[in-house]
C-alpha positions as CSV (number, residue, x, y, z in Angstrom):
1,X,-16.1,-21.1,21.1
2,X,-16.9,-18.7,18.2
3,X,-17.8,-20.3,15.3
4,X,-17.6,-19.6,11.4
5,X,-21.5,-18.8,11.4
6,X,-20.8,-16.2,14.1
7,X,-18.1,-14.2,11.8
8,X,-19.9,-13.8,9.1
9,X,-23.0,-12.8,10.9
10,X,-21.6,-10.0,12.5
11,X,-19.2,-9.3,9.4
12,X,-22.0,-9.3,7.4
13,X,-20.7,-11.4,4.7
14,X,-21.2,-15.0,3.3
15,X,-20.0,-17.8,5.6
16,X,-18.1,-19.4,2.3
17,X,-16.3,-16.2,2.1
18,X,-15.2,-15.8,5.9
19,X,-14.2,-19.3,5.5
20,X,-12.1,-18.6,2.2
21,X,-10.3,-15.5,4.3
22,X,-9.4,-17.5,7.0
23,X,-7.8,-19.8,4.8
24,X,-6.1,-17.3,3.0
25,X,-7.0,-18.0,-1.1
26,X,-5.6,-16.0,-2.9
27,X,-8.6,-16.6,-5.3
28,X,-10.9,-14.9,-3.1
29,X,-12.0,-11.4,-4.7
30,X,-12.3,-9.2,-1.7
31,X,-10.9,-6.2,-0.3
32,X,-8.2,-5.9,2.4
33,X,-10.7,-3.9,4.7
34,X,-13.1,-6.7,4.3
35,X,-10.4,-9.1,5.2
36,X,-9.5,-6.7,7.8
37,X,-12.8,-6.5,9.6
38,X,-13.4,-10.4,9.3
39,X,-9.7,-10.9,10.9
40,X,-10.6,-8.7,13.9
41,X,-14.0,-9.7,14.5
42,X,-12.5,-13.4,14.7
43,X,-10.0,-11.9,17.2
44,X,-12.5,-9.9,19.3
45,X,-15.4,-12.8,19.6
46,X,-12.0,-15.0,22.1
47,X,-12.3,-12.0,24.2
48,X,-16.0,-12.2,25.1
49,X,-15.2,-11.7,29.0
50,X,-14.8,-8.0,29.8
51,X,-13.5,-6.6,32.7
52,X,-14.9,-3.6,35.0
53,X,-12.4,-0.8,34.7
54,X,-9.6,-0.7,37.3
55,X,-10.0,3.2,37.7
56,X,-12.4,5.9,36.5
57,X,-9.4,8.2,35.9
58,X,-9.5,9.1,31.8
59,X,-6.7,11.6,31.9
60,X,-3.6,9.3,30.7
61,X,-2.7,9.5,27.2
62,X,-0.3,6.9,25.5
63,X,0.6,5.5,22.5
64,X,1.1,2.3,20.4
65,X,4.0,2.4,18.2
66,X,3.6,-0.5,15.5
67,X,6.8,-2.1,14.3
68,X,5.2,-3.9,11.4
69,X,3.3,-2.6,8.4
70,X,-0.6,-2.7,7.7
71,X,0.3,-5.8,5.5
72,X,2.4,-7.4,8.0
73,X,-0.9,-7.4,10.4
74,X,-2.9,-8.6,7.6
75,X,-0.4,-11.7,6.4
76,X,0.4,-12.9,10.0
77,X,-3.1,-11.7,12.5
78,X,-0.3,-12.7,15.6
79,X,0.1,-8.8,15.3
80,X,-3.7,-8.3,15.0
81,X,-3.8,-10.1,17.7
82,X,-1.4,-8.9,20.0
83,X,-2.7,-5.0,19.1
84,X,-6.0,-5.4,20.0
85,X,-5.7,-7.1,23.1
86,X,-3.1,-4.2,24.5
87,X,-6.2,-2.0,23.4
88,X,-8.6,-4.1,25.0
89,X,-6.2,-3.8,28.4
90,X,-6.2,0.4,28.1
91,X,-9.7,1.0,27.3
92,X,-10.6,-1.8,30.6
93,X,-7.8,1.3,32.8
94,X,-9.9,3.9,30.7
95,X,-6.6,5.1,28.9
96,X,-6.4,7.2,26.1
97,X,-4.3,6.3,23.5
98,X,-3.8,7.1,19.5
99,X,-1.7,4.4,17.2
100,X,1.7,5.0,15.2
101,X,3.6,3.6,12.4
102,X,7.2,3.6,13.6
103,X,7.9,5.8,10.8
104,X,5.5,8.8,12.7
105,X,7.7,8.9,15.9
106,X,8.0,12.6,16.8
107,X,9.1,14.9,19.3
108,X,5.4,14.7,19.8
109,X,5.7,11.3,22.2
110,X,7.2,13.8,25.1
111,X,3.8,14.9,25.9
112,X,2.4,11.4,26.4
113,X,2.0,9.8,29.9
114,X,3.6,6.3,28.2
115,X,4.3,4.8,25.4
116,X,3.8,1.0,24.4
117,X,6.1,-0.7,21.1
118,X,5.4,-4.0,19.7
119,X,7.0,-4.9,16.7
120,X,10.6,-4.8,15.4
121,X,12.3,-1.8,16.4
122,X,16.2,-1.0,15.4
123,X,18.8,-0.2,18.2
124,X,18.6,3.9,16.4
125,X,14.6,3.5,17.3
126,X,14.5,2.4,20.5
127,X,17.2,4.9,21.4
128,X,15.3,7.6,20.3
129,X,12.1,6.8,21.7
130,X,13.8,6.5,25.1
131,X,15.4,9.8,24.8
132,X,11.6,11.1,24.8
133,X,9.7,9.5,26.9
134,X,10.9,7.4,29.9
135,X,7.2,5.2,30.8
136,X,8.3,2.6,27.5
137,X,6.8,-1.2,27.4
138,X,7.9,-3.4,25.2
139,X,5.2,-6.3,24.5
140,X,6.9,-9.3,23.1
141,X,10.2,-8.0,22.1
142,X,12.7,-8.8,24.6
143,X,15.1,-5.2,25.5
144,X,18.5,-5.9,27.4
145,X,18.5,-2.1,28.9
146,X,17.9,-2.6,32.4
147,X,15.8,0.4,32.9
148,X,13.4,-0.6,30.0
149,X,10.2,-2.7,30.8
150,X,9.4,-5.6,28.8
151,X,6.9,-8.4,28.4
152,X,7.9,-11.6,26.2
153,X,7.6,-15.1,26.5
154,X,9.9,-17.9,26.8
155,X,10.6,-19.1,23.3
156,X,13.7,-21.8,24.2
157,X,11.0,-24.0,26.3
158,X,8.3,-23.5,24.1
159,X,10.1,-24.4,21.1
160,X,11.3,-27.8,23.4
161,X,7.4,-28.8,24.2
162,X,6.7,-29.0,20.4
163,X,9.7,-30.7,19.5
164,X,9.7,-33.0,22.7
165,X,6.1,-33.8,21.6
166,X,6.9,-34.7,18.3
167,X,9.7,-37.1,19.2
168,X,7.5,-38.7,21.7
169,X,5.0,-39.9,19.0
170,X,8.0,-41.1,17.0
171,X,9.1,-38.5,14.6
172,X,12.6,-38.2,14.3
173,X,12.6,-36.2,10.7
174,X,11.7,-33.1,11.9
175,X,11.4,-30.0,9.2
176,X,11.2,-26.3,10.1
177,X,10.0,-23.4,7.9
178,X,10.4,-19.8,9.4
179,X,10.6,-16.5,8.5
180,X,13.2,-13.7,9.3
181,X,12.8,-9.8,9.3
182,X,15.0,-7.3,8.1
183,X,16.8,-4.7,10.8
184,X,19.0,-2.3,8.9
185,X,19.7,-4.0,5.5
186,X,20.6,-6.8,8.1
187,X,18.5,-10.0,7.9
188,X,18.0,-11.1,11.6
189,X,17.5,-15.1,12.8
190,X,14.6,-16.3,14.6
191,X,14.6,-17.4,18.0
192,X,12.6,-20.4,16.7
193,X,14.6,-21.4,14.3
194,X,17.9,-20.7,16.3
195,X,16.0,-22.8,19.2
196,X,15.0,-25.8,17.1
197,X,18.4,-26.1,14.8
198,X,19.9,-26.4,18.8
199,X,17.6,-29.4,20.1
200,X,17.8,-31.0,16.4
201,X,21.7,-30.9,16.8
202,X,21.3,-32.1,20.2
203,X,19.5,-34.9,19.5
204,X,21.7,-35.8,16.6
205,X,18.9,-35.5,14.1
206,X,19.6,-32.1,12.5
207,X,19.2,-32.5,8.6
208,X,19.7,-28.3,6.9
209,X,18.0,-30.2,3.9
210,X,14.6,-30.0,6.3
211,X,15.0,-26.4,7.3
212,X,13.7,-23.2,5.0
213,X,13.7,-19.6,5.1
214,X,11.3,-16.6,3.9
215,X,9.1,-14.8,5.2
216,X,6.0,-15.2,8.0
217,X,3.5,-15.4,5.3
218,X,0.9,-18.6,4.3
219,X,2.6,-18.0,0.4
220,X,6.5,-18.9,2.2
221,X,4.7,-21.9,3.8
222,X,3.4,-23.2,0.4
223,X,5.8,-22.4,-1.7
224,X,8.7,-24.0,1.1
225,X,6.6,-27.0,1.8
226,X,6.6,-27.8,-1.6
227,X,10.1,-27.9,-2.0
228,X,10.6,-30.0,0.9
229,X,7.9,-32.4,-0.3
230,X,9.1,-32.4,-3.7
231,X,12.1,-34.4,-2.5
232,X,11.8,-38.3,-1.6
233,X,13.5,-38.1,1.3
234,X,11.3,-35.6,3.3
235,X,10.6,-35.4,6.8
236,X,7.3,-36.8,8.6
237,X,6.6,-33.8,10.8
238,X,6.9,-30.1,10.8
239,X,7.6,-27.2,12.9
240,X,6.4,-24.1,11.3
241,X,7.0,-20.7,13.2
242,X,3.6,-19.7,13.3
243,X,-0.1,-20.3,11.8
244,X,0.0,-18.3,8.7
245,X,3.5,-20.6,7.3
246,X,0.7,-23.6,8.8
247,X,-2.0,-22.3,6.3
248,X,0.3,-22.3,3.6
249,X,1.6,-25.6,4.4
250,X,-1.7,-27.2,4.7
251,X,-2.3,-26.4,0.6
252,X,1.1,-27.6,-0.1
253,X,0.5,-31.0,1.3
254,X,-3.0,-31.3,0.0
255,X,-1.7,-30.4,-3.6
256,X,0.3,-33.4,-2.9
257,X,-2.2,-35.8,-2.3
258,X,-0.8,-36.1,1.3
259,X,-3.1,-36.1,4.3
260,X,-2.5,-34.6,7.2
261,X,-1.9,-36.0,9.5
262,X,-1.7,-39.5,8.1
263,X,1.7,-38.7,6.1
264,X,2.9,-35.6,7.4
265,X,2.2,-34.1,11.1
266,X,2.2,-30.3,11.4
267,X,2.9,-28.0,14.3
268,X,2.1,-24.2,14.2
269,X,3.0,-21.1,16.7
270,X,1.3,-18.6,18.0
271,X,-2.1,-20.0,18.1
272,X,-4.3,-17.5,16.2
273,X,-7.9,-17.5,15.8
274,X,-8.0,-18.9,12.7
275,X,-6.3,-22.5,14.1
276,X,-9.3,-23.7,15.4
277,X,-11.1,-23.9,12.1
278,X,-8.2,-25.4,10.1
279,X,-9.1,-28.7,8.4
280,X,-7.3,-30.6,10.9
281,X,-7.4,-28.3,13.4
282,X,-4.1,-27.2,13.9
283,X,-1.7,-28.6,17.3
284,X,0.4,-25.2,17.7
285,X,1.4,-23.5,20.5
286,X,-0.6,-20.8,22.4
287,X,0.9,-17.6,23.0
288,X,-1.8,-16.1,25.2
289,X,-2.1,-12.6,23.8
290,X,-4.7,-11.6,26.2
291,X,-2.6,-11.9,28.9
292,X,0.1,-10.6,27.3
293,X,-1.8,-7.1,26.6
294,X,-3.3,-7.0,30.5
295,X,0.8,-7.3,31.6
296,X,2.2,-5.0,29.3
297,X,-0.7,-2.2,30.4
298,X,0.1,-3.2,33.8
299,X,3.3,-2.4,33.7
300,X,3.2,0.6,32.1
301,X,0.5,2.0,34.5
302,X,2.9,0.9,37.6
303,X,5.5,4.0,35.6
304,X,2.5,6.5,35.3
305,X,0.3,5.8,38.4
306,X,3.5,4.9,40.9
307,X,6.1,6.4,39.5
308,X,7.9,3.2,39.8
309,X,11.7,3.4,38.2
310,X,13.0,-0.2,38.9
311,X,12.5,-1.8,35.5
312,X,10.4,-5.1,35.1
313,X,11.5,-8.1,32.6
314,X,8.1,-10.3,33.0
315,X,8.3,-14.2,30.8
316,X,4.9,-15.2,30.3
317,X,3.9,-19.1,30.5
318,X,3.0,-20.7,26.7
319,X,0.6,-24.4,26.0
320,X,1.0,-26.4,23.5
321,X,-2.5,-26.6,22.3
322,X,-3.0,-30.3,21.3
323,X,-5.3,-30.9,18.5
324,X,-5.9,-33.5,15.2
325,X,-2.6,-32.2,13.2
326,X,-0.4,-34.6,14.4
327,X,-0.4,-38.7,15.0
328,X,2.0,-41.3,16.2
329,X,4.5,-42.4,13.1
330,X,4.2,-45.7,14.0
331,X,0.6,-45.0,12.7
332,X,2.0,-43.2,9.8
333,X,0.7,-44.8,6.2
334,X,3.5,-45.1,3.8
């Protein structure tokens, strides 16, 4: 496991200040490409096992299309993540490939061999990408069109393991804080939060008092968690909807003299580099990004090299990555 030392070595900066990026403070004086580079160098040293390429042919050309911004990637590194690890997967198939904006898409994308979108695309951009190019993958979006390929993972079960998990060491107050994007002026809901309002209701233990909404950033998980723990009726556990709403949380609860996890057990998503070196290290679940990035290449070069037309919808296997965030409530201090 890469450690803190490790970062900042190869970052060339101080280890307090790799530490202070990792944990988001906002105190921290330091450019976003510093951030930046710190945030991908954490990513790249958990993929330390290369591959031999599966071909010497270097004549394909793709493209990534980004459906998030340059801030998006740098508030929630799941994107980072998820980006570099579909790069990873094209230069291991010696691929070239160039990366977009959503806003660039051009009549230019009928010239490339494929084309690979992760992100948040509307209906009016994935029709027009189609109409260009017909080798698409979608990595972790899931696309109904039955000729469209697409790699996700299944959200409904994972959401289940964490929420089975936390019932199991006692918690019945369970609070969610997510986030939801924007498609069209339209605000969207989260498969996460749609998931976990489902079992709660299930399990007779749904409280909307518990549940908040913003945005998947670690300021929406401080600012929410304090509203929730500013009430005396609060719940004993979370569910956040991934590590960055963790971070946030993590200040929130410390600002209130709470410990974690002695008064309040926390559960992330997405299982980003940055988890590991949380203080707890943070139980969340692990989306394996890696694997995700080798599929989604995969699949597209099945459409370039085999000209294979059948469409693929492939549901990749999650872990709920146990680690010192959470505790039984019987052992809870109150």
């Amino acid at each position: 496991m890469a450690t803190i030392k490790d970062i900042a070595e190869k970052a060339h900066v101080s280890i307090a200040t790799v530490s202070r990026v990792l944990n988001y403070d906002n105190t921290l004086k330091v450019t976003d490409k510093t951030r930046k580079k710190i945030f991908e160098i954490a990513e790249k040293l958990e993929y330390l096992k290369e591959k031999k390429p599966k071909t010497k042919k270097n004549s394909y050309r793709v493209s990534i299309i980004k459906g998030y911004s340059e801030q998006e990637e740098l508030d929630d590194i799941y994107y980072l993540s998820t980006r570099l690890a579909i790069e990873k997967s094209l230069k291991q198939n010696n691929v070239k490939y160039e990366i977009l904006e959503k806003e660039a898409i051009s009549d230019s994308l009928k010239d490339l061999d494929g084309i690979i979108l992760t992100g948040l695309f509307s209906q009016n951009e994935i029709d027009t990408v189609k109409k260009m190019n017909q080798n698409i993958i979608f990595s972790d979006i899931y696309i109904e069109d039955e000729n469209i390929d697409c790699v996700i993972f299944d959200i409904r079960k994972s959401v289940r393991k964490v929420l089975d998990y936390l019932l199991d060491l006692g918690h019945k107050k369970i609070g969610f804080i997510g986030g939801s994007d924007v498609i069209n002026g339209e605000r969207t809901i989260d498969f996460r939060q749609f998931h976990y309002i489902e079992y709660m209701k299930e399990k007779g233990l749904y409280n909307e008092n518990f549940v908040k909404i913003g945005a998947f950033t670690s300021d929406c998980g401080y600012r929410y968690m304090n509203e929730i723990l500013d009430e005396t009726n609060h719940p004993s556990a979370f569910f956040l909807a991934n590590d960055s709403i963790a971070i946030g949380a993590y200040k929130a609860v410390e600002e209130h003299r709470l410990s974690i996890p002695d008064d309040i057990s926390i559960v992330g998503f997405n299982d980003i580099s940055i988890a590991q070196y949380m203080s707890p290290p943070l139980t969340t679940v692990k989306i394996y990004t890696d694997f995700m990035g080798e599929t989604t290449v995969n699949l597209l070069m099945e459409r370039i090299r085999d000209s294979r037309k059948l469409s693929k919808k492939v549901i990749l296997p999650t872990e709920l990555v146990i680690r010192k965030s959470c505790i039984e409530k019987k052992a809870v201090s109150k």
